[in-house]
C-alpha positions in Angstrom: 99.3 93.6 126.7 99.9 91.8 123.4 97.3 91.5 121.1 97.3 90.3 117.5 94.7 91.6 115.0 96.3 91.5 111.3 94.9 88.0 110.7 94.2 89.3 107.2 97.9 89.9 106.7 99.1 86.7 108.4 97.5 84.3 110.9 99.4 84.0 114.6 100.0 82.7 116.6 100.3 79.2 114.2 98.6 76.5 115.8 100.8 74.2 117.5 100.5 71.0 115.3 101.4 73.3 112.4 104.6 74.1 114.2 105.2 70.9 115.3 105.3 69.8 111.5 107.4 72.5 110.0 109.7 71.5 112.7 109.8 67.7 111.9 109.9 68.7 108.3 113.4 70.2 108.6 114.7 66.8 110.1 113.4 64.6 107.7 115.4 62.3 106.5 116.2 62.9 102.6 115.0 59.6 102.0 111.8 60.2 103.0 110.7 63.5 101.3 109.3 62.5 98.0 107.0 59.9 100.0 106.1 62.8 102.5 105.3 65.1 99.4 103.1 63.0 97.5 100.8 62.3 101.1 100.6 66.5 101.8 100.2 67.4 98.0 97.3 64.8 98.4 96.1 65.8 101.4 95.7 69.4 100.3 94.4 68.7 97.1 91.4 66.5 99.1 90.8 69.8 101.3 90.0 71.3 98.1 87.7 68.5 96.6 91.0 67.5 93.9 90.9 64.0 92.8 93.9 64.9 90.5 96.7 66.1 93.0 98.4 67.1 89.7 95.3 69.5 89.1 97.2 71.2 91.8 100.5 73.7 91.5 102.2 74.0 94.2 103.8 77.3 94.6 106.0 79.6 96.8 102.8 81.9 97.7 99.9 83.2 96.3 101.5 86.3 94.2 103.5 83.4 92.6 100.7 81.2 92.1 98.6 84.5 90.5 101.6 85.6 88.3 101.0 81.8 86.5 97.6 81.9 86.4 97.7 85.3 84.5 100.4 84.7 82.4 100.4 81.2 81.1 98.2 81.8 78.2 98.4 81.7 74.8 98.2 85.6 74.4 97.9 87.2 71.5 97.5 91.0 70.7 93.9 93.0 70.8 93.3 90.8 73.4 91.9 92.0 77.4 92.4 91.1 80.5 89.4 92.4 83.1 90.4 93.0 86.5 87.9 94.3 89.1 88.9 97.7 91.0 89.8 96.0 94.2 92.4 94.1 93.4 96.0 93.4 95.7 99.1 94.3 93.9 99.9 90.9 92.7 97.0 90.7 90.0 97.1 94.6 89.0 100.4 94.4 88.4 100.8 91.0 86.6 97.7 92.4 84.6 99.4 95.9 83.7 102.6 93.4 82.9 100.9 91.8 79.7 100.5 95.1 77.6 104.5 93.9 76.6 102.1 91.3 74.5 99.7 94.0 73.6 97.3 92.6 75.7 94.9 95.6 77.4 93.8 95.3 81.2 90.1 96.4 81.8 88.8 97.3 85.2 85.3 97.1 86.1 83.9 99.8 87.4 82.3 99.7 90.9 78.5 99.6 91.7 76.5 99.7 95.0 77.1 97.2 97.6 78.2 94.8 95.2 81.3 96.2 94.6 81.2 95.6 90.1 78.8 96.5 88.1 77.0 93.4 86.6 75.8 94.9 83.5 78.9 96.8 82.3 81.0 93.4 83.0 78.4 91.2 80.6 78.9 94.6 78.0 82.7 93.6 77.9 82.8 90.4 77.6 80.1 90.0 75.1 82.8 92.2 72.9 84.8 89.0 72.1 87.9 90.5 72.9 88.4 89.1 76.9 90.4 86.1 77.5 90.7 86.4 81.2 88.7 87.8 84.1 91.0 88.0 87.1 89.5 88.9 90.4 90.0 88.7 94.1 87.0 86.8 96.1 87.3 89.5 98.5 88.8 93.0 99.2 91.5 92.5 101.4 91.3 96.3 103.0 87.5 95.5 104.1 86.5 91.9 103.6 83.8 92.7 101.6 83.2 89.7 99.2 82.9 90.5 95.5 80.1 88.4 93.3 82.5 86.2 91.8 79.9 83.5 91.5 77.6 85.9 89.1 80.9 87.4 87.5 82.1 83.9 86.5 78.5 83.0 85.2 78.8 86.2 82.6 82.7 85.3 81.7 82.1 81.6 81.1 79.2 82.0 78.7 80.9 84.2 76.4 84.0 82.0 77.0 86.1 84.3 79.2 88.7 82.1 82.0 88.3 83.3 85.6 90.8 83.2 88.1 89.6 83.9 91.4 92.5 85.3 94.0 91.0 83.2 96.9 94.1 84.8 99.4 91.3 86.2 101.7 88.8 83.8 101.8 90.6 80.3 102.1 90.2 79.0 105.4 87.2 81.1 105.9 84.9 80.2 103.0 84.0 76.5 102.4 85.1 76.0 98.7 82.4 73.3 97.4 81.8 74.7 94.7 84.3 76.2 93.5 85.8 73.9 91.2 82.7 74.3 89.3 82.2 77.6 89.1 85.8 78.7 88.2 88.7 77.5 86.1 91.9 78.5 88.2 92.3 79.5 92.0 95.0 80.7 93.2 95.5 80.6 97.2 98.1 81.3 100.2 98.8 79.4 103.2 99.5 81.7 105.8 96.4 83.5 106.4 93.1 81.8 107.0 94.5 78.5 106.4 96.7 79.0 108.9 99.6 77.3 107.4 103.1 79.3 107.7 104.8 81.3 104.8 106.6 79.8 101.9 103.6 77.8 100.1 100.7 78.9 98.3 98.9 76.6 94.9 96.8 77.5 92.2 93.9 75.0 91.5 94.0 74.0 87.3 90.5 73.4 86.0 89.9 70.1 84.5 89.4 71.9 80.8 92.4 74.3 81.2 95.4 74.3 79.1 98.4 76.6 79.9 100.7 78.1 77.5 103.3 80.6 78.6 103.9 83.0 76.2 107.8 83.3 76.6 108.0 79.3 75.7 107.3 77.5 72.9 105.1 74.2 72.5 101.4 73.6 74.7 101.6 72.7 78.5 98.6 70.9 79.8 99.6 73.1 83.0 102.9 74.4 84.1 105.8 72.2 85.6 106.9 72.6 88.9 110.4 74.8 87.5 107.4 77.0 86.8 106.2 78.0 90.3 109.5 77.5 91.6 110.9 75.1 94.4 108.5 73.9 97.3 109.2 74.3 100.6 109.0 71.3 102.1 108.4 72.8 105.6 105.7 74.8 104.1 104.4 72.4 102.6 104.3 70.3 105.7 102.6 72.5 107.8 100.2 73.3 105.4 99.2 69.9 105.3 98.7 70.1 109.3 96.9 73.1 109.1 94.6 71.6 106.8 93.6 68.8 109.6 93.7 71.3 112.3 91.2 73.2 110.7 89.1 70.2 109.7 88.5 69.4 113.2 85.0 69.5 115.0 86.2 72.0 117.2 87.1 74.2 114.5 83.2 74.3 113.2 81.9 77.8 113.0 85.1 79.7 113.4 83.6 82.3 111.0 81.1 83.3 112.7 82.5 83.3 115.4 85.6 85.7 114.4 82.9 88.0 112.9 81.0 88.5 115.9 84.7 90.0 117.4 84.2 92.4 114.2 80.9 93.3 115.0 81.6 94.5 118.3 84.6 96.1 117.2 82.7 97.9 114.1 79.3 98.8 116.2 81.6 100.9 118.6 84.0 102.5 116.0 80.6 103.9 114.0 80.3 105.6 117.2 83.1 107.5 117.0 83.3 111.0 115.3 87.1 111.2 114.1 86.9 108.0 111.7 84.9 106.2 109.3 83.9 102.8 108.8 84.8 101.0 105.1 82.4 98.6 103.9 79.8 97.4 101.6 78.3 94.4 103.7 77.8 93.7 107.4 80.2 92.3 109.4 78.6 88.6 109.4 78.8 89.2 105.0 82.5 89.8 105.2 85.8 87.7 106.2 86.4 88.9 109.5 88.0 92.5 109.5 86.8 95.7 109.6 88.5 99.2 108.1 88.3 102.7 109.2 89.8 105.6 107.8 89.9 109.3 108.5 92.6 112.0 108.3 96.0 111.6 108.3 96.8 112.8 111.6 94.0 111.2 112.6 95.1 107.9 111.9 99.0 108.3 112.6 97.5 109.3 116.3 95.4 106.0 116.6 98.2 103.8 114.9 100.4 105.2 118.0 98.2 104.4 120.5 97.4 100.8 119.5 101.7 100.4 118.7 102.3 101.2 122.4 100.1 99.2 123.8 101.1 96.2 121.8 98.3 95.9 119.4 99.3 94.6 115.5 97.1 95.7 113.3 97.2 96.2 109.0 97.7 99.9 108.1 98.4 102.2 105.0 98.1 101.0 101.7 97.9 97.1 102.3 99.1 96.4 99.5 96.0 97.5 97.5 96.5 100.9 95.6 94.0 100.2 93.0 91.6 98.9 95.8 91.9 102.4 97.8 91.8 104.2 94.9 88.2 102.6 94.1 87.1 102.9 97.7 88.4 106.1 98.1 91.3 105.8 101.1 94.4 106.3 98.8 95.3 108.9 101.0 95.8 108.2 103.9 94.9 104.2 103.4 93.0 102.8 106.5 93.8 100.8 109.6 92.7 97.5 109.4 91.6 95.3 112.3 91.5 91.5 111.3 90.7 88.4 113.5 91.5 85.0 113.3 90.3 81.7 115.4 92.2 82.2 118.0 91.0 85.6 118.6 88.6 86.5 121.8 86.3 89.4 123.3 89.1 90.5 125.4 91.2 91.4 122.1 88.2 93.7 121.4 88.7 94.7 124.9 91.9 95.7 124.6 92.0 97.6 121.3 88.7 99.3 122.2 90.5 100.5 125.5 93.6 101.4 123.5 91.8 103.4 121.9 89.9 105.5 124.1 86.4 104.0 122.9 85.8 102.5 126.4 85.4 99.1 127.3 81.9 97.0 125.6 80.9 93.5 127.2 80.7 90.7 124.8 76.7 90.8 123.4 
């Protein structure tokens, strides 16, 4: 048995036009790749409602395209950045990185289901002193969407940036209005969008002007020597992804990769030895679901899905800050995450790996 359930840490298997144009990609003829660049930069920048392709960075990934979007800012001291209490790595750390500028990072504190509190966020930003409000769309240990809509509605009236760390939710969440409601995304290919690794962008609002603090002079946004070199595979097969996943037959993937987590999640409640992570049902979330317990607890069911060939996200993730706010930081959780390829018999499978008896599809 081989089953794949760490969608949220990589998509797989890549749908086969995707590999088919990361293949072709590498035998391109030189001549040909700054004509094939210009028609998958504009291709992706359509998926994302872009009318300026140049509106759109390409980068090596989404840490990369994050470290930009926090960074390349006229900076100046007193300043804060605020930084919800969920966030991966790549935006606590970049965050952190700016007190070199004496800039100060704020995090949000939590509240109820919604994950921030509303009313302390408006308190901060109403002190003058926030440039930027950095913040994932969703937590990538549960899923659970944060209000970024209502948390970009505070910032922008008291003339605070967003960027919105859309790593979890591209591919999954339709982003129409996005552009509107934020001034900088910054994405990945290889997880819902189901491109392969090596490319990510971040999305440069219309009103937006970049300055990196380590250069001199004012960038209207930051040159590609910025984000460093594009992988033209990458690139590529994003492109194909893009149309694969614009196809009728990929309507409703969503749901239906939620309703896998549903099943999953309504028979893991029943167990005694683990507990559930998560603010929102299954059919609020992007499709994954988190459990944690003890230690040994844990290592035991980690072993049991290893051997019989079940992937699947564990530990940390890649989200301190995130398991320190939900209260996992030790021993993290096991994450199971589904993607559009995925089926009942994977739920099957891991339910049977792990002792919790088989369920028919409802």
């Amino acid at each position: 048995m081989s089953i794949y359930a760490n969608h949220a840490g990589t998509s797989w298997p890549k749908p086969e036009p995707v590999q088919r144009a990361a293949a072709a990609a590498l035998r391109e003829d030189a001549l040909r790749w700054p004509e094939s660049f210009e028609v998958a930069h504009r291709n992706i920048a359509r998926h994302f409602g872009l009318d300026d392709p140049g509106r759109l960075l390409l980068t090596p990934g989404c840490t990369s395209a994050l470290s930009l979007g926090v960074f390349d800012h006229p900076w100046s001291q007193a300043e804060g950045i605020a930084v919800s209490g969920f966030e991966h790595v790549a935006v606590e750390r970049a965050a952190a990185s700016l007190a070199r500028w004496g800039v100060s990072m704020h995090v949000l504190p939590a509240r109820g289901a919604s994950l921030v509190d509303l009313e302390a966020a408006e308190r901060l930003f109403r002190q003058g002193r926030i440039r930027l409000l950095a913040v994932t769309a969703a937590v990538n240990v549960t899923g659970d969407p944060l209000p970024i809509f209502e948390l970009a509605a505070l910032a922008r009236e008291q003339g605070v940036r967003v960027l919105i760390d859309a790593a979890q939710t591209v591919g999954w969440m339709e982003p129409d209005r996005w552009l509107e409601a934020f001034d900088l995304i910054a994405f990945g290919g290889h997880k819902g969008l189901q491109g392969t690794w090596g490319i990510g962008g971040l999305l440069v609002g219309r009103e937006v002007v970049l300055r990196s603090p380590r250069l001199d002079g004012d960038l209207e946004r930051p040159g590609w020597c910025d984000g460093g070199s594009v992988d033209r595979s990458a690139l590529a097969a994003l492109s194909a992804a893009i149309d694969w996943l614009e196809a009728p037959a990929q309507q409703g993937r969503t749901a239906r990769a939620q309703a896998l987590v549903q099943r999953l999640e309504s028979a893991l409640r029943a167990r005694s030895d683990v507990q559930v992570v998560a603010s929102r049902p299954p059919a609020e979330r992007m499709p994954a679901v988190a459990v944690t317990g003890s230690a040994d607890t844990l290592w035991e069911l980690s072993q049991r899905l290893q051997r019989a060939g079940i992937t699947v996200g564990t530990g940390q993730h890649c989200a301190p800050l995130a398991h320190r706010s939900l209260g996992t930081g030790h021993p993290g959780a096991i994450r199971f995450s589904f993607g559009p390829g995925s089926a009942h018999s994977d739920v099957d499978g891991i339910l049977e790996a792990l002792g919790t008896g088989r369920f028919t599809a409802s």
